[in-house]
N, C-alpha and C positions, 0 to 999 in steps of 0.2 A: 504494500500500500504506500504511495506516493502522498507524506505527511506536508500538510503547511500548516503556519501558524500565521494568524491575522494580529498585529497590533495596532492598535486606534492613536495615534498619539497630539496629545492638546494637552500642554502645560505641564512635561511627563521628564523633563531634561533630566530630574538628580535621579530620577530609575530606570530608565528605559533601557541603556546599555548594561544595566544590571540584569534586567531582564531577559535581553537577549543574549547575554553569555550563561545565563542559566539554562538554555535551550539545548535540550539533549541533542546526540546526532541522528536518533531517527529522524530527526524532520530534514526535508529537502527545502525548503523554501519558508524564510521570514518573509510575510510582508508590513513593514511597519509606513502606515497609514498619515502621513502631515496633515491633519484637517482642517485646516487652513491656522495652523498653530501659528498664535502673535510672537512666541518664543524660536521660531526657525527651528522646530524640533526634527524636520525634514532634512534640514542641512546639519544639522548639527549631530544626527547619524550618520550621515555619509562624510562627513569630515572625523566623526573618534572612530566610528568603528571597524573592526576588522573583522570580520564576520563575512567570510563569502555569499552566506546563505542570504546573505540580508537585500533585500530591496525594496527602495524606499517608491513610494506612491502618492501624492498630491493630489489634493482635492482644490480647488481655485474658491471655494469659498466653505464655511464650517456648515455642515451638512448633520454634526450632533455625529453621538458615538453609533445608531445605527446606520448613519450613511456613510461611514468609516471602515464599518464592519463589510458592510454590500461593495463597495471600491475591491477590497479585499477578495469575498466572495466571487465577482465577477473575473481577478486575473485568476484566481486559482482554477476557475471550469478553462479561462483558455489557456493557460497553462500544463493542463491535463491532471489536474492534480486530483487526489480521493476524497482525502480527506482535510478537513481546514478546522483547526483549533482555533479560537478565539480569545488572546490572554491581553490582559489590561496591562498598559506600560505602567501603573505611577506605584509596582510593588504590592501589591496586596493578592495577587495570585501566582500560586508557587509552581515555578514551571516543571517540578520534578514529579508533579500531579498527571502531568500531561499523559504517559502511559496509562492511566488509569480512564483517562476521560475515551482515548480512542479503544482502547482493550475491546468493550461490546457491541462497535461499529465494526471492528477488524472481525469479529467472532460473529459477524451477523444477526447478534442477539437485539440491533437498536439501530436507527438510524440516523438517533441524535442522543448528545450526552450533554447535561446541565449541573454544573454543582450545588450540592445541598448543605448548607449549611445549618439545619436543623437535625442532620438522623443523627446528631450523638449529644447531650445536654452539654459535654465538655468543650463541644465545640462552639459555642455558644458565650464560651470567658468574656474575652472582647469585645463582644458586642455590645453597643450601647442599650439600656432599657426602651429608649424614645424607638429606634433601629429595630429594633425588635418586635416591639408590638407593629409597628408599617409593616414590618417584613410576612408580619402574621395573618396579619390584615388582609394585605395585598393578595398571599396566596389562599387565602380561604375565596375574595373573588376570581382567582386566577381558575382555582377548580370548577366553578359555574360556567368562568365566560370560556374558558379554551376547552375542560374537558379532560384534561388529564389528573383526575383525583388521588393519583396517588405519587404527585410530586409536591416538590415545595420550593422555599426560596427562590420565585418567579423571575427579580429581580439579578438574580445570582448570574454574572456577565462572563462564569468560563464555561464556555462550552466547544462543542465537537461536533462536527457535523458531514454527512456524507456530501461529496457533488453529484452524487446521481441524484439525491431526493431535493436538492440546491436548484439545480433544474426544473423541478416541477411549482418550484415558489414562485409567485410573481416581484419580484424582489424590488422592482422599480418602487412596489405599493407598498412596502413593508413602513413602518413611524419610521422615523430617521432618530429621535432622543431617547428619553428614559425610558418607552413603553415596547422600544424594541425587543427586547429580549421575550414581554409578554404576547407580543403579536406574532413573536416568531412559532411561541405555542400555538396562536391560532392557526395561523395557515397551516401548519402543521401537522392539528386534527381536522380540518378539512380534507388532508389529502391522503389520511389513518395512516401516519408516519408513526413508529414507535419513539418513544423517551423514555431515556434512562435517565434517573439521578447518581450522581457520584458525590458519597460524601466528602467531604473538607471541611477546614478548622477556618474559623471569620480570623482574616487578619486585616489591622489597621495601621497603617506606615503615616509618617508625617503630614500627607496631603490631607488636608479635610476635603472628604466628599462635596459637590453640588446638590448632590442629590437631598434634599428638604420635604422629610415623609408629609409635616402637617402641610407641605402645598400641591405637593402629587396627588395626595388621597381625593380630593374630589375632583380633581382631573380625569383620573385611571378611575375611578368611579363610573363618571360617565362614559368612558371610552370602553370599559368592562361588561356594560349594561350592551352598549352596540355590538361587542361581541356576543354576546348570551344572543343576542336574537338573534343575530345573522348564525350562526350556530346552527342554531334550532330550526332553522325556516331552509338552512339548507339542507342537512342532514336528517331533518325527519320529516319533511314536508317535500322539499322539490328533488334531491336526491333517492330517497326509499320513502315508503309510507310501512313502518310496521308496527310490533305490540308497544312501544314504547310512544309512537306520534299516537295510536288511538288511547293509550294512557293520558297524555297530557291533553288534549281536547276533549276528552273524556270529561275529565278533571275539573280544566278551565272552565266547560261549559257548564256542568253542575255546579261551581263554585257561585258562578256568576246567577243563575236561575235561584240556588237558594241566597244569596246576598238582596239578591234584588227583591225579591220575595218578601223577603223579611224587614229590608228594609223600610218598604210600602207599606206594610201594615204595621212597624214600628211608630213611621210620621203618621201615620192614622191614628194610630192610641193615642200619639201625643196630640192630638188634634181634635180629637171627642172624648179622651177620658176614658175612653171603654177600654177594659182588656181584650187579649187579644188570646183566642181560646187554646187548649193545650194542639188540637189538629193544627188550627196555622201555627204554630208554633213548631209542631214535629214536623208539618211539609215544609217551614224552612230551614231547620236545621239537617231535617235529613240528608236533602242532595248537598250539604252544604260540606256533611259528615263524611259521605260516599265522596266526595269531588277531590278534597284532603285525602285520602286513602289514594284514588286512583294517581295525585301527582307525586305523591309520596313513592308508588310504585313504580310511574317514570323516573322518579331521581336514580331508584333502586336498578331501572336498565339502564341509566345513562353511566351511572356509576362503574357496571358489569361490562359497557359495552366499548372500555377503553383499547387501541389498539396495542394489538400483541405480535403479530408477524412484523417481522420488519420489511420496508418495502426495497432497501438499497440491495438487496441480490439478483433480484427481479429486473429492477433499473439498471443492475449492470449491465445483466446479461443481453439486454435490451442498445443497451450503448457499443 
């Protein structure tokens, strides 16, 4: 397998060449990313370093770290390259992880790898309290709007990724800032890509983050809700119709039949005083009871219905 690694780099000087001397020799090809760094972080690689592997990449204007990432992306498919690792220059991801992240891409067990920062409590030292509950947050909407329930740390920017399944993304469309990493989960299970988590330990080097949980959260709120739909309206409505679409309209539709029901002859009581007898009462609560059951049951297929084959052997073979 024909390894690259992507570095993003904006504001990254005191780590970067740290970084990529810690780059094992399985990898053929660095590419680290100038995003339109105010720091000449572009020349200022190719001036210290000696690193053959290395080649530097310019963006003409800052595009955020997912359009850093896609520049990247893009020379490694023409490049010919397999697999593309994505590791952050400013220090905080250890490149000695790297084998671990491609291990279930090369073993065909995955066709994307993302690091977890939550599977060990110990891993977890460093991180700030504010960082954590975001982090928490984040992935509890990450599993509604993309689908993949039993990952975490959404946010988490080391990842692995095949180019045969690189291909099938529309990548032009992908967010270009903070929400890339989570949109990459969406397109992702649109197209029943597998993900694997790899655990790892939170490290925090000098640079303070950008990243500002209390002003993302309603940002990635609403951008999380647009994925939940588009989600669902693809994959269980215009892609397949099965037990899990006639669950949730099941559901929907009785929810809404007893709310409405109920509610009507709620503003009635309050409006004549009269009660309102045990039968209305039980014909609204029932479909209301039954509707709750039946989306309860869709969560229970969407949950089960996470992808598990991976697609990149397929894709290869195909290439």
């Amino acid at each position: 397998m024909r390894i690259a690694v992507a570095i993003p780099c904006y504001k990254v000087l005191q780590h970067v060449l740290g970084v990529i001397s810690a780059i094992g020799p399985e990898v053929k090809v660095i590419y680290a990313v100038d995003d339109a760094c105010p720091d000449g972080s572009g020349r200022f690689i190719e001036e210290h370093n000696s690193d053959p592997r290395v080649r530097v990449l310019y963006n003409l204007e800052n595009r955020g770290v997912g359009g850093a990432v896609v520049t990247a992306y893009e020379a490694a498919i023409v490049d010919g390259m397999d697999i593309v690792v994505k590791i952050d220059g400013d220090g905080q991801m250890n490149p000695a992880l790297l084998p671990l992240f491609v291990r279930p891409i090369i073993r065909r067990q995955a066709d994307y790898t993302k690091g977890n920062r939550f599977y060990r409590p110990e891993s977890l030292r460093g991180m700030p309290s504010v960082r954590l509950f975001g982090n928490a947050v984040l992935s509890l909407m990450t599993k509604f709007s993309c689908g993949y329930w039993s990952s975490m740390d959404p946010t988490n920017g080391y990842t692995a990724i095949h180019t045969a399944v690189l291909r099938q993304l529309p990548l032009a469309k992908l967010e270009r800032r903070y929400f890339f990493e989570t949109d990459m989960l969406y397109h992702l299970n649109t197209i029943r890509a597998v993900v694997h988590d790899v655990p790892m330990d939170s490290v925090y080097a000098s640079e303070e983050s950008n990243l500002k949980i209390s002003k993302i959260l309603p940002e990635f709120l609403h951008k999380h809700i647009s994925r939940l739909i588009k989600r669902y309206v693809y994959l269980y409505l215009l892609r397949d119709f099965n037990i899990g679409s006639l669950y949730s309209v099941l559901g929907a539709l009785l929810c809404l039949i007893g709310i409405t029901f109920g509610g009507f002859h709620w503003l009635h009581g309050m409006a004549t005083g009269l009660p309102a007898s045990s039968g209305t009462v039980m014909f609204a609560a029932l479909p209301l009871i039954i509707g709750i059951q039946f989306l309860i049951a869709f969560l229970h297929y969407d949950v089960s219905n996470v992808p598990r084959e991976a697609l990149s052997p397929e894709l290869s073979d195909e290439d």
